[in-house]
C-alpha positions in Angstrom: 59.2 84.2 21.8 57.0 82.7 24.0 59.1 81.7 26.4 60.9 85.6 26.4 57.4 86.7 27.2 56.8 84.4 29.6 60.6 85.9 31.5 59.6 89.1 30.5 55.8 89.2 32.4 57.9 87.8 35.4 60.6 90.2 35.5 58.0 93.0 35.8 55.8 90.8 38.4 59.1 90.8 40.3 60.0 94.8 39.6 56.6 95.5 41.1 56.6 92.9 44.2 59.6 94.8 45.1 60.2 98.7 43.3 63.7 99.1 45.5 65.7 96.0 44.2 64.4 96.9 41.0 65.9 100.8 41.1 68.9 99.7 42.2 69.2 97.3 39.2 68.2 100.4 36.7 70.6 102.2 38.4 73.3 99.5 38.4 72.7 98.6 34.6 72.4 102.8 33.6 76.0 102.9 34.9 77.2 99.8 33.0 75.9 101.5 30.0 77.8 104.9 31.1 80.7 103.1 31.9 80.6 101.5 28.5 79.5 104.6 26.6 82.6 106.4 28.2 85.5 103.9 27.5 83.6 103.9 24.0 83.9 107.4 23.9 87.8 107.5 25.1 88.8 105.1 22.1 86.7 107.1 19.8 88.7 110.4 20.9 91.9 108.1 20.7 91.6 106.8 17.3 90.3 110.1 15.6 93.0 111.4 13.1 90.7 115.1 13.1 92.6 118.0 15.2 93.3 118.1 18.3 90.6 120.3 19.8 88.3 117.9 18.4 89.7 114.8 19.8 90.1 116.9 23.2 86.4 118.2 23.3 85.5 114.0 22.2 88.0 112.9 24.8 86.6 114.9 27.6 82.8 113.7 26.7 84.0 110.5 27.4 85.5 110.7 30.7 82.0 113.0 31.7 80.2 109.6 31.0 83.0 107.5 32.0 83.0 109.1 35.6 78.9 109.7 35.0 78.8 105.9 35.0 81.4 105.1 37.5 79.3 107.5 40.3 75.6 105.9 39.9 77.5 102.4 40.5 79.9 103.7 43.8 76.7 105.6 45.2 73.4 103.8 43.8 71.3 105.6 46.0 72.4 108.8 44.9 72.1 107.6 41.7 68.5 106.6 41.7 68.4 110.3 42.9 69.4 111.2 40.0 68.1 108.9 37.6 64.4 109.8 39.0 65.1 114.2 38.6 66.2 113.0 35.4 63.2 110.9 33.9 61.3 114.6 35.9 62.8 116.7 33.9 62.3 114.2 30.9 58.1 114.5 31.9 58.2 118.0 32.2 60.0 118.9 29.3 58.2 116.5 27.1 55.1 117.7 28.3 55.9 121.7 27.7 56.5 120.8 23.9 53.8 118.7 23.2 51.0 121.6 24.8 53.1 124.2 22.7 53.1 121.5 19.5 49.2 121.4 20.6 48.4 124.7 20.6 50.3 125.3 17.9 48.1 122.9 15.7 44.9 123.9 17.2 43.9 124.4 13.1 43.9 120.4 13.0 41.7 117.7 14.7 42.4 116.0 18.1 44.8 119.1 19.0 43.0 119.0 22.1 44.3 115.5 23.3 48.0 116.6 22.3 47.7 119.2 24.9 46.2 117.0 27.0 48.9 114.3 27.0 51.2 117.4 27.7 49.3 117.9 30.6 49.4 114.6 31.9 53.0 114.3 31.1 53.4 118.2 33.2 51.7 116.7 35.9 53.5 113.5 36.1 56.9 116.1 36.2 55.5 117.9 39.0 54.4 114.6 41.1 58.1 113.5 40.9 59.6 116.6 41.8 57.5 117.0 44.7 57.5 113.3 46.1 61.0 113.7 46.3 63.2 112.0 47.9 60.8 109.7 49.0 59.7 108.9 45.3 63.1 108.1 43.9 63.0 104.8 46.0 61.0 102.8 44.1 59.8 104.9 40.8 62.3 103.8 38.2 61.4 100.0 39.8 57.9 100.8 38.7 59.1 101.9 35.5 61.1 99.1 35.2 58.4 96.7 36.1 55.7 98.4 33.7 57.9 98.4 31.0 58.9 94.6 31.1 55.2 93.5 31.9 54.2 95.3 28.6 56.9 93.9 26.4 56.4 90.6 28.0 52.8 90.4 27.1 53.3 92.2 23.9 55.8 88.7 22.9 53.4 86.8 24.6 50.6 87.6 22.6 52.8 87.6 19.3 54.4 84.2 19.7 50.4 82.8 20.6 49.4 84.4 17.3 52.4 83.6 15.4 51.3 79.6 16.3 
């Protein structure tokens, strides 16, 4: 565990040092996933014994996310595009629910700070949308880079107290 960790913290160190590299390996490992989740998705479709317009509708999911897949790894820069407007539209929509959840609990405690999140999580939205293009660059790099520092400390401090 330690030793995950210890990769982990330096994968992020390495995600922020440079954001670009980073985005394009999101990118390149989204489409893998796509690519996978399509073929998946085509043998699913052929295997099914259900009727036809079932196994049509399945088989044409799976070459959406076949070809999906297949266009972030031809054109990654179009597909960090893409992946950024994405994780906006992933902010924004998050944060519309969680101020309407709020709001909607204002009879309870600590509403206030699940509007607030919303907010945050609004303005977040908003930021990407309107850095774009320039934002998509390096964005899901920093993501990428936060989210393997915290993991790796997160092991990190497990395995020490696990000793």
């Amino acid at each position: 565990m330690l030793v995950l960790g210890a990769v982990l913290i330096v994968g992020g160190v390495l995600a922020f040092l440079n954001p670009f590299a980073a985005s394009l390996t999101v990118v390149a490992l989204a489409g893998g996933v796509f690519i996978l989740g399509g073929v998946l998705q085509l043998w699913i479709a052929f295997q099914y014994a259900g009727p036809t317009a079932a196994r049509l509708v399945a088989g044409l999911l799976g070459l959406l996310v076949l070809a999906f897949g297949v266009a972030l790894i031809a054109n990654p820069l179009a597909g960090i595009i893409s992946l950024t407007l994405l994780i906006a539209g992933f902010f924004l929509a998050m944060g519309v629910l969680r101020i309407w959840l709020g709001f909607h609990l204002r009879d309870r405690t600590g509403w206030g700070w699940l509007v607030a999140a919303g907010a945050v999580s609004v303005l977040l939205g908003l930021l990407i949308v309107l850095a774009m293009p320039e934002a998509a660059a390096g964005l899901l790099g920093l993501f990428l880079g936060v989210d393997l520092l915290s993991s790796g400390v997160g092991m990190t401090v497990l395995a020490l107290r696990m000793r």
